[in-house]
C-alpha positions as CSV (number, residue, x, y, z in Angstrom):
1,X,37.1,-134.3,-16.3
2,X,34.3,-136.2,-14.2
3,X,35.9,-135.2,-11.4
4,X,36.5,-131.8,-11.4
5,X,33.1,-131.4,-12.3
6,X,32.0,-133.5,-8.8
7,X,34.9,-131.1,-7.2
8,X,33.1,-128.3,-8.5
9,X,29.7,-129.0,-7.7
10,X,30.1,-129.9,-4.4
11,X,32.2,-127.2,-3.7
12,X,29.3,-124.5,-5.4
13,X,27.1,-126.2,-3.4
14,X,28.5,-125.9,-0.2
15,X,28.8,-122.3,-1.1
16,X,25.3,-121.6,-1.6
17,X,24.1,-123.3,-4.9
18,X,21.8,-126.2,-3.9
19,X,18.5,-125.8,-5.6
20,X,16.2,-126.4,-2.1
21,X,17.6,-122.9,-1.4
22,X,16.2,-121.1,-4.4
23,X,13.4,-119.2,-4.8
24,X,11.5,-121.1,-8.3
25,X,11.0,-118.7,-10.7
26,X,10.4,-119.8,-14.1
27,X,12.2,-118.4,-17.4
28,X,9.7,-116.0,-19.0
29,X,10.1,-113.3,-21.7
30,X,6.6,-111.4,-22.6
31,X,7.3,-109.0,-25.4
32,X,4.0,-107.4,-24.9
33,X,5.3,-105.8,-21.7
34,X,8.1,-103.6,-23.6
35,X,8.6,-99.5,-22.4
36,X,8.8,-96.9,-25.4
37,X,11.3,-94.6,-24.0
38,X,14.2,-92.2,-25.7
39,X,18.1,-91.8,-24.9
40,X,19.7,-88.4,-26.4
41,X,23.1,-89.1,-27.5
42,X,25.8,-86.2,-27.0
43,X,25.5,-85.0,-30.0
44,X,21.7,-83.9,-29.5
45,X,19.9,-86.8,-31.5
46,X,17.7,-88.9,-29.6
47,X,17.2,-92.7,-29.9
48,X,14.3,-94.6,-29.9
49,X,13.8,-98.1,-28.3
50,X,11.9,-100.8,-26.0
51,X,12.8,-101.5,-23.0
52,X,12.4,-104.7,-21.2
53,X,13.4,-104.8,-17.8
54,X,14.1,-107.5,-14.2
55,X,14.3,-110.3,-16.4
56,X,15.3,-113.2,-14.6
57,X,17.8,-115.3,-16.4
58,X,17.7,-118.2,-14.0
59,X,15.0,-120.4,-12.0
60,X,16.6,-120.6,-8.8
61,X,17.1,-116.7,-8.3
62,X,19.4,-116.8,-5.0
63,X,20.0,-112.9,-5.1
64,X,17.1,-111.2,-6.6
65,X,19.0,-108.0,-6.3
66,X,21.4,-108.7,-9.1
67,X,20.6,-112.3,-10.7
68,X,18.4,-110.7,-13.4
69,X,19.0,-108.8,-17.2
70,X,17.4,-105.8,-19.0
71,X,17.3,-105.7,-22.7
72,X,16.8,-102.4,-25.1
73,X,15.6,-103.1,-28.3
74,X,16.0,-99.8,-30.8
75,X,13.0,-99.2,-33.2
76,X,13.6,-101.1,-36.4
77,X,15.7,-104.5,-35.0
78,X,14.9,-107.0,-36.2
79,X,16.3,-111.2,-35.3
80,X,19.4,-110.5,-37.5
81,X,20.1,-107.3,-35.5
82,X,23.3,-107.4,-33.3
83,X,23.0,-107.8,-29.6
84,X,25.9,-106.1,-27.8
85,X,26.2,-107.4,-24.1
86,X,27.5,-104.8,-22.0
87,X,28.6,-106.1,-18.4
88,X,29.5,-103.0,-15.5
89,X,31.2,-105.4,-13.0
90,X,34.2,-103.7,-11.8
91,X,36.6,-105.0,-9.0
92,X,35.2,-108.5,-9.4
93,X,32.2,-106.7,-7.2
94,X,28.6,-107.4,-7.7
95,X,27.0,-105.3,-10.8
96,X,22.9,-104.3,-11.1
97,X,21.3,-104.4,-14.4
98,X,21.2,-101.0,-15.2
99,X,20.3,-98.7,-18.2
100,X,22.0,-97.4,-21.5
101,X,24.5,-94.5,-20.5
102,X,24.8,-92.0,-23.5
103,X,28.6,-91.7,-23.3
104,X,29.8,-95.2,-22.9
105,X,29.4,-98.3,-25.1
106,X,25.9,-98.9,-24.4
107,X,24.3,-95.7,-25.5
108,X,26.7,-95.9,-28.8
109,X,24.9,-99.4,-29.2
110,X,21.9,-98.3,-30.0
111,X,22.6,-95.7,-31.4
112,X,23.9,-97.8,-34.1
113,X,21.2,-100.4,-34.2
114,X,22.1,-103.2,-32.1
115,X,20.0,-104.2,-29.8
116,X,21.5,-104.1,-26.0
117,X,21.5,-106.5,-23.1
118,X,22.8,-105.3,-19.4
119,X,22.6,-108.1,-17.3
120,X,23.2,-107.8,-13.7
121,X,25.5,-109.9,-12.1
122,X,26.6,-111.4,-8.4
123,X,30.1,-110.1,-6.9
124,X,32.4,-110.6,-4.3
125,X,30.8,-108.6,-1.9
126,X,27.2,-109.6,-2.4
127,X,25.1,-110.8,0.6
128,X,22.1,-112.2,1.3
129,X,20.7,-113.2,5.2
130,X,20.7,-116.7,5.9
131,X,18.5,-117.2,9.4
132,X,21.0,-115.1,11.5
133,X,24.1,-115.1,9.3
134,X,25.0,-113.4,5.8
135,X,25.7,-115.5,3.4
136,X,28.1,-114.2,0.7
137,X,26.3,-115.3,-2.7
138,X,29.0,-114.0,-5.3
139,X,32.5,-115.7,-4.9
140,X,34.0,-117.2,-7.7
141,X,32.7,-118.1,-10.3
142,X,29.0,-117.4,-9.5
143,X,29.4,-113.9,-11.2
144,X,30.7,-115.8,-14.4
145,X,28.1,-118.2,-14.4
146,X,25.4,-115.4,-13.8
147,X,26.3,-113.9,-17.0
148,X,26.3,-117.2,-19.1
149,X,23.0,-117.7,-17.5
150,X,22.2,-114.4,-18.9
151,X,23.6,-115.6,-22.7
152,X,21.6,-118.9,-22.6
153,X,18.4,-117.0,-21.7
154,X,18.6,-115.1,-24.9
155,X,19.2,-117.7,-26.6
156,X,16.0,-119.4,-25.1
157,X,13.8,-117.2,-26.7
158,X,15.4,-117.0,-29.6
159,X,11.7,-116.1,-31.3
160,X,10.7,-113.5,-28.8
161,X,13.5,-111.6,-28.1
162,X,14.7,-109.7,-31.0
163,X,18.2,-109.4,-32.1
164,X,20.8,-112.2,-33.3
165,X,21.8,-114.8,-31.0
166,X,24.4,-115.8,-33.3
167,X,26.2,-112.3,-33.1
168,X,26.6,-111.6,-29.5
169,X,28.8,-108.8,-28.7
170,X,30.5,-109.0,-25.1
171,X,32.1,-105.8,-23.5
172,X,33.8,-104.8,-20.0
173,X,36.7,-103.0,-18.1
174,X,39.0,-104.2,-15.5
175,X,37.4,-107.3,-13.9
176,X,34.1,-106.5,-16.5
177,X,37.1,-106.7,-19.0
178,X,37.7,-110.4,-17.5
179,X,34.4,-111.2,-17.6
180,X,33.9,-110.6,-21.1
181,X,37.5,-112.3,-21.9
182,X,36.0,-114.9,-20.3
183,X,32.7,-115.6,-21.8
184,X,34.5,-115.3,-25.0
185,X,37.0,-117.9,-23.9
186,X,34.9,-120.7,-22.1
187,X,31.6,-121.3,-24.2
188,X,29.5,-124.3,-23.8
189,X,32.9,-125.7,-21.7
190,X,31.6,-128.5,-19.6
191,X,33.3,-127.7,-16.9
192,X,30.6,-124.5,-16.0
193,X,27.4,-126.8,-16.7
194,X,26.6,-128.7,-13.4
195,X,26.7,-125.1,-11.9
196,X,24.5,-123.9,-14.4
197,X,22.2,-126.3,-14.2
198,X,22.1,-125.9,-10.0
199,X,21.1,-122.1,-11.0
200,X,18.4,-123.4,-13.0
201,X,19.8,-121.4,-16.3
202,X,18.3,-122.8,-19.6
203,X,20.2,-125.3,-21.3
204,X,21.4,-123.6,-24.2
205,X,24.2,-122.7,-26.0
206,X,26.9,-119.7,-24.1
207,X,29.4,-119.4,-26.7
208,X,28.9,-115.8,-28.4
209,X,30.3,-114.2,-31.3
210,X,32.8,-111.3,-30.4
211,X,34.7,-110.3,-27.1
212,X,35.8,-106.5,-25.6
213,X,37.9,-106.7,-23.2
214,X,39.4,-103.1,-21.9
215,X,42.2,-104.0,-19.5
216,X,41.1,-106.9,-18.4
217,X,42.3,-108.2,-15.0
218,X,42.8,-111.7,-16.0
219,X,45.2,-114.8,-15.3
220,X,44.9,-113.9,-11.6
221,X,47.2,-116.8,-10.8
222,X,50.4,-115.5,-12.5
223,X,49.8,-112.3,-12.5
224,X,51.8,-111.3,-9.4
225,X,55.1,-113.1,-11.0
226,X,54.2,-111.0,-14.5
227,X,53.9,-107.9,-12.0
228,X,57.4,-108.2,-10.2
229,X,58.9,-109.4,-13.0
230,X,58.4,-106.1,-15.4
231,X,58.6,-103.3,-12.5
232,X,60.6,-105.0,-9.7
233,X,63.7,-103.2,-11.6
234,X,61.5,-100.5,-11.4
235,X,62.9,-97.2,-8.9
236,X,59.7,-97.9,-7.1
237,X,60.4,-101.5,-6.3
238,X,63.9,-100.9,-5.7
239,X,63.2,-98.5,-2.6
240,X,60.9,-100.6,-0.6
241,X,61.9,-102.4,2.6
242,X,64.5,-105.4,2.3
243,X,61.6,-108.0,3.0
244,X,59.6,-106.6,0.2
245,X,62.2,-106.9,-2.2
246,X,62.6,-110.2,-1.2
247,X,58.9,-110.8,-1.9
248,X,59.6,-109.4,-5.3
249,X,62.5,-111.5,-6.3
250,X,60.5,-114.3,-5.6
251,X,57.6,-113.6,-7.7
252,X,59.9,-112.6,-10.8
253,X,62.0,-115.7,-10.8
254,X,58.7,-117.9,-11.1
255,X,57.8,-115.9,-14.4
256,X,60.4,-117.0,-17.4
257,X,59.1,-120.9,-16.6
258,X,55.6,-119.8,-16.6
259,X,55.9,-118.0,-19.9
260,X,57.8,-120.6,-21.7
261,X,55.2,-123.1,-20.3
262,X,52.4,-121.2,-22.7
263,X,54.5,-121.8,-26.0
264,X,53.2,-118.3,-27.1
265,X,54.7,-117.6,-30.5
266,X,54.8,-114.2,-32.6
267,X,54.1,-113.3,-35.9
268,X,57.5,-114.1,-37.6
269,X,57.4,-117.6,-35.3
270,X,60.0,-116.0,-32.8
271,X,59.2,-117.7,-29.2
272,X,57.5,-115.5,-26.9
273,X,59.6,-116.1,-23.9
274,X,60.7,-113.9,-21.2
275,X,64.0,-113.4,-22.8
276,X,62.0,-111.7,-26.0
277,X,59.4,-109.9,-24.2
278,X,61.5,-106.8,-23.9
279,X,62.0,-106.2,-27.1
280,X,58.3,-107.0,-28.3
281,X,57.0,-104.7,-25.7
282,X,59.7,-102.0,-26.4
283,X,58.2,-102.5,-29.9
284,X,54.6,-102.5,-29.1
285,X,55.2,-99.3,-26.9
286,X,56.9,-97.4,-29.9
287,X,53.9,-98.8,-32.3
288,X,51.8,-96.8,-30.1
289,X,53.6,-93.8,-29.3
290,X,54.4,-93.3,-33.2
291,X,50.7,-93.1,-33.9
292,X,50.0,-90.9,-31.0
293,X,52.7,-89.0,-32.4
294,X,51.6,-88.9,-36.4
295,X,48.1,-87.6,-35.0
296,X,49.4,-84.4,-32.9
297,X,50.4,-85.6,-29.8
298,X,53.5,-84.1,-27.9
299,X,56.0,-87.4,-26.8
300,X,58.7,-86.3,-24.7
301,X,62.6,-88.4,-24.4
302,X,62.9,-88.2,-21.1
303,X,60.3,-90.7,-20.5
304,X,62.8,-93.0,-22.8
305,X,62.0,-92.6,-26.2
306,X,65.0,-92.1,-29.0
307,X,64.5,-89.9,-32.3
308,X,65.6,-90.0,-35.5
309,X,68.5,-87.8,-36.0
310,X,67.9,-87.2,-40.1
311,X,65.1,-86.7,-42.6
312,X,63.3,-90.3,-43.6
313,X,61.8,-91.1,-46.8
314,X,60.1,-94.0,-45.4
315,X,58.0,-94.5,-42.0
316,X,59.3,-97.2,-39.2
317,X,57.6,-100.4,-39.5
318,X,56.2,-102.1,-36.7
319,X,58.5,-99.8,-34.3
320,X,61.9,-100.3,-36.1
321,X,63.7,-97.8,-38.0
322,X,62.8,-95.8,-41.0
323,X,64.6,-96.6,-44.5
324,X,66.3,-93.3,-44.9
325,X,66.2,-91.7,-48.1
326,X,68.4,-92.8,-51.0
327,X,70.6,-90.2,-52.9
328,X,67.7,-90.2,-55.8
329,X,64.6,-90.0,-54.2
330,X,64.6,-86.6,-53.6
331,X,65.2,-85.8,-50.4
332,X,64.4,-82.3,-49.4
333,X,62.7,-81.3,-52.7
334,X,58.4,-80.5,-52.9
335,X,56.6,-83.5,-53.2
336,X,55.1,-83.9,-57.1
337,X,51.1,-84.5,-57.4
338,X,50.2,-86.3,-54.4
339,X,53.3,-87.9,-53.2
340,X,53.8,-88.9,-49.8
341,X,55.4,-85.7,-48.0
342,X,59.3,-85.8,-46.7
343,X,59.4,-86.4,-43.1
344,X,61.2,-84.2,-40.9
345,X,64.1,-84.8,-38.2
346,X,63.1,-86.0,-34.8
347,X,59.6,-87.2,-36.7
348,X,60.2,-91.0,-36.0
349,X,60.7,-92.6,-32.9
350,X,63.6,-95.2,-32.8
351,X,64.3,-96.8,-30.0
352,X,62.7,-97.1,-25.9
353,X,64.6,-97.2,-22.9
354,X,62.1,-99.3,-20.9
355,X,63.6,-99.1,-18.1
356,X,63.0,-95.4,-18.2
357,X,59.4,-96.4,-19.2
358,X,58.7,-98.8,-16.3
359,X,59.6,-95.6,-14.4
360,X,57.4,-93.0,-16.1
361,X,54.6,-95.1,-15.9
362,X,55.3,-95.6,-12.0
363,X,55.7,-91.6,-11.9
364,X,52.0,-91.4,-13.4
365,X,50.4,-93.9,-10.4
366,X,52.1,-95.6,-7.5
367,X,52.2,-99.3,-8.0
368,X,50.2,-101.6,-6.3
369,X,51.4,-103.3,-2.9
370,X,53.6,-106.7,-3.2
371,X,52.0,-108.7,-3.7
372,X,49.7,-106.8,-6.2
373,X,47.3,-109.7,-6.2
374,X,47.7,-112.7,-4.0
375,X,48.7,-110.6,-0.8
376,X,46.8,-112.2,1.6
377,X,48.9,-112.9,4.6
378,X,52.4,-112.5,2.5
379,X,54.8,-110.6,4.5
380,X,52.1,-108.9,6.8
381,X,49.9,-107.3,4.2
382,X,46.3,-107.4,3.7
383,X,43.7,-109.2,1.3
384,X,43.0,-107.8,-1.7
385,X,39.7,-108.0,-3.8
386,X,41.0,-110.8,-5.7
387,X,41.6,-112.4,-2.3
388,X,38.1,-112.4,-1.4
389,X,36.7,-113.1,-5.0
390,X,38.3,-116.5,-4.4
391,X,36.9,-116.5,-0.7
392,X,34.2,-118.8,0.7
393,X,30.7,-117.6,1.1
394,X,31.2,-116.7,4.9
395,X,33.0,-113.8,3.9
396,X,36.4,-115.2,4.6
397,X,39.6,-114.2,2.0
398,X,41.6,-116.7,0.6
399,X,45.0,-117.3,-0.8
400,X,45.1,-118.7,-4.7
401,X,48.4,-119.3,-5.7
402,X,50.4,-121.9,-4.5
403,X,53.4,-119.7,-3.5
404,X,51.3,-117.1,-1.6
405,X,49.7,-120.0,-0.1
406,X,52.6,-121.6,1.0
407,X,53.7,-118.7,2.5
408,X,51.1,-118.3,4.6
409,X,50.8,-121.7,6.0
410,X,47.7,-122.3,4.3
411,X,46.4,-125.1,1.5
412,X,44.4,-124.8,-1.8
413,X,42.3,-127.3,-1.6
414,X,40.8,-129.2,-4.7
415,X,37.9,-127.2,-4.8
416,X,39.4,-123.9,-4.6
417,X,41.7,-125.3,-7.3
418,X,38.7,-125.8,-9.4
419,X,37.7,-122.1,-9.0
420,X,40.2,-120.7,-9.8
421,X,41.0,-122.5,-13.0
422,X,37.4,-121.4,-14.3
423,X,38.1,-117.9,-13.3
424,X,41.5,-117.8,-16.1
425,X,40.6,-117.9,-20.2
426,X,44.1,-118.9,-20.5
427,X,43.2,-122.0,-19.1
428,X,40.4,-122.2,-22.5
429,X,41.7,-120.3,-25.2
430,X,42.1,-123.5,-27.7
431,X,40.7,-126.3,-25.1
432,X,39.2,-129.1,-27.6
433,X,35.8,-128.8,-25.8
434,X,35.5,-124.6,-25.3
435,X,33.7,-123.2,-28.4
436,X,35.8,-119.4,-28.3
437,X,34.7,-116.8,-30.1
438,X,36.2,-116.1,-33.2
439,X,36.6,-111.9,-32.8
440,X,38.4,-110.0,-30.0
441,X,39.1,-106.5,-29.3
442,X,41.5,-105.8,-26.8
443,X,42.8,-102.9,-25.7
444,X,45.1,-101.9,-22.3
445,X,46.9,-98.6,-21.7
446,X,50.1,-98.0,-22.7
447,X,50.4,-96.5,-18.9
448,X,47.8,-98.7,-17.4
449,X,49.9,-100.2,-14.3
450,X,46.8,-102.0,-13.0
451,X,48.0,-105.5,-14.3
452,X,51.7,-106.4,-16.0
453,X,51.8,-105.8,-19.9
454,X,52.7,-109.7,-20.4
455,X,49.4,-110.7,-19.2
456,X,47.6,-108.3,-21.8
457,X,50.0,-109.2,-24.6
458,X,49.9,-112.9,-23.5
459,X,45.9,-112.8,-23.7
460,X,45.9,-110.7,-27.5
461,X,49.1,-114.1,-28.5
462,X,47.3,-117.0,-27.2
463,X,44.1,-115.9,-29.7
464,X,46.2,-115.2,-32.4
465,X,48.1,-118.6,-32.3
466,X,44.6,-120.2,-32.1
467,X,43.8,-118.7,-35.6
468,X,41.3,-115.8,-33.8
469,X,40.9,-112.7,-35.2
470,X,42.4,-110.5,-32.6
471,X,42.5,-106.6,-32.6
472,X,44.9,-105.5,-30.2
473,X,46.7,-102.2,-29.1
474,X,48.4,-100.4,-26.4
475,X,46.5,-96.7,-26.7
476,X,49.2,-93.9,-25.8
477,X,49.1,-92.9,-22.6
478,X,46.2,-94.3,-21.7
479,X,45.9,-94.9,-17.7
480,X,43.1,-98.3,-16.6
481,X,40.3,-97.1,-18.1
482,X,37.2,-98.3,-20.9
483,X,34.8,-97.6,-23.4
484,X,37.4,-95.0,-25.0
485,X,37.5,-94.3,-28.9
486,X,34.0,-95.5,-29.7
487,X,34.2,-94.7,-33.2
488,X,37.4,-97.1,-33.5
489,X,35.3,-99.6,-31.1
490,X,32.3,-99.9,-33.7
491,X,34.5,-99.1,-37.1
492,X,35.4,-102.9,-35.9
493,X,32.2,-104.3,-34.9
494,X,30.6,-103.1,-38.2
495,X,33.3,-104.7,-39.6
496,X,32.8,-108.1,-38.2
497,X,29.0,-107.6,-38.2
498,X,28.4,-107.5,-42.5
């Protein structure tokens, strides 16, 4: 452990961290200096709160564009009042502390009493001039460590700022999703606090309470075997040059070991291996259309559903088959008082093609380029944004899996190595020294092609073995989007919250 911490330090301060470069600025929080403003909600009503803004959450502010959090307290909080973090960083990019937006998460935050935190955040693309060159301040994981920065300041005035620190609510999308899967996965982990205390963030706790994560973009360095394993099958795969099939193979073959190397299990104690993923996502996928189905919406077979052919007297459970009904239970006749209704033919869905699926879900948005993540250099194609997350802070991209890495010729040296295992959850999700939060809420689209299914599923498993209380679905036809079905969102967080 020593030593990846040295690795890591040096390495962050090579990249920009040293304290001599900082500007001082010391932690301060003067509640005296609040704004009375109003938000009107959709609905017309308006919401009253304090707001408290360029708070910086470090002493050694190296980007004063984005290295700072504002806080909106709603008129009666009080310190036992939720505080629902809401971070905007999307494509791993660099996120401002902004304000609360009346149709996302945020706005619905205070509209139900919790106090809210934005915190801004570095990103991959963030600069800053350094004498006659532009120094890149946000590779990873300085955006990661801004927003623990940002938890351990609220916890530093735990008196003046109001709101519970112990009930810390994290939310995101896409990378923000990772982010918040992330700070709900790696608290007080030792690993993060030489580069924390570079920054000059208080030394406080950064565990918090609850995680959102909408599709987050996580376990960067399988996710391009997870990708080629579930659509290189896929129609859309299958017609791409003979080199980039080749790519694909590849990647796929690399997936079963990785899998089995997690020890994932399911409910019923079945192995989650690559040899039962099909049929757990086939019935995850039929879980969701089912519901979709129950409340209204129109689900077609020739995207690979299968439909009862008969009346049931009993509902699928958990996407298997209905019980049909017995010779005395009255099939066909009125129901008496307030007995459940007899379901019609064609009501329940019983089986997936997911091979048709995968190809429906291709139909809705091309998939991404192989590889989908790690491309840098493999076979010709360009860097992606996770390429230059993991870059250096001259602006250069960088390969982070080995494979891609070998590929190209290049090395992962020991400090990259470092990054990139801080940048994963997986890697903390029931580590002996990582206090995880005890409540998630995840959610990815059941035709969000953005990252493989596996490495949503894998995320929502690896909690739930760990004894987390996890709360995890697959919305119908949902593409890579967030902040969707509030009023299911904080149903659950009042839930947690009593």
């Amino acid at each position: 452990m020593k030593k990846s911490l040295f690795v890591l330090l040096g390495a962050l301060c090579t990249m920009g961290l040293s304290a001599k470069t900082k500007t001082v600025t010391p932690l301060s929080f003067d509640r005296s200096k609040g704004v009375k403003t109003q938000l009107t909600m959709p609905d017309g009503h308006s919401v009253s709160y304090t707001a408290y803004t360029q708070l910086y959450y470090v002493t050694h502010v190296e980007d004063s564009t984005y290295q700072y959090l504002n806080i909106f307290v709603p008129d009666g909080a009080t310190e036992r009042t939720p505080i629902f973090l809401r971070t905007y960083v999307g494509g791993y990019m660099e996120s401002r502390a902004g304000g609360p937006q009346a149709d996302d998460a945020s706005g619905r935050a205070l509209a139900e009493g919790y106090v809210l935190v934005i915190p801004g955040s570095r990103g991959r693309r963030s600069t800053v001039p350094q004498g006659k060159k532009t120094l890149y301040t946000g590779r990873a994981p300085k955006g990661l460590l801004d927003l623990k920065a940002a938890v351990r300041y609220l916890r530093h005035f735990v008196r003046e700022i109001p709101g519970d620190k112990e009930r810390i609510i994290t939310d995101g999308t896409s990378a923000g999703g990772a982010m918040s899967a992330l700070l709900g996965a790696t608290g007080n982990h030792p690993s993060y606090a030489p580069a924390l205390k570079a920054m000059g963030a208080a030394e406080e706790r950064d565990d918090v309470f609850a995680s959102v994560c909408y599709c987050p973009i996580i376990d960067l360095d399988h996710a391009d075997m997870a990708y080629e394993w579930l659509y290189g099958q896929t129609a859309s795969r299958q017609s791409l040059s003979e080199d980039k099939r080749a790519i694909t193979t590849a990647l796929a073959s690399q997936f079963p070991a990785y899998q089995a190397s997690l020890g994932l299990s399911l409910p019923d104690g079945t192995p989650l291996t690559a040899e039962t993923y099909p049929a757990y996502l086939k019935k995850l996928l039929i879980t969701s259309a089912q519901e979709a189905k129950d409340a209204g919406a129109t689900i077609p077979d020739s995207i690979g559903f299968s439909f009862s052919q008969q009346a049931h007297g009993q509902a699928p459970i958990n996407g298997g088959v209905g019980a049909p009904p017995t010779p005395n239970s009255g099939a066909g006749m009125p129901p008496q008082g307030m007995g459940p209704r007899q379901r019609q033919q064609g009501e329940y869905i019983t089986d997936l093609d997911l091979s048709k699926y995968l190809d429906y879900v291709v139909s809705t948005q091309p998939l991404k380029g192989v590889p989908a993540f790690d491309s840098y250099g493999v076979g010709g194609a360009t860097a992606s944004g996770e390429n230059g997350l993991f870059g250096d802070d001259a602006g250069s991209d960088a390969n982070f899996t080995p494979w891609a890495a070998t590929q190209t010729g290049r090395r992962l040296s020991p400090a990259l190595e470092e990054r990139i295992r801080l940048m994963n959850p997986m890697n903390y999700i029931g580590a002996p020294k990582a206090s995880t939060a005890p409540h998630w809420y995840i959610r990815h689209g059941a035709r969000d092609r953005d990252t493989a299914f596996p490495v949503i599923i894998n995320l929502a498993t690896k909690l739930e073995n760990t004894g987390k209380e996890v709360n995890f679905k697959l919305p119908w036809n949902r593409p890579h989007s967030g902040d969707y079905a509030l009023g299911e969102l904080f149903a659950w967080i009042r839930s947690i919250v009593r």
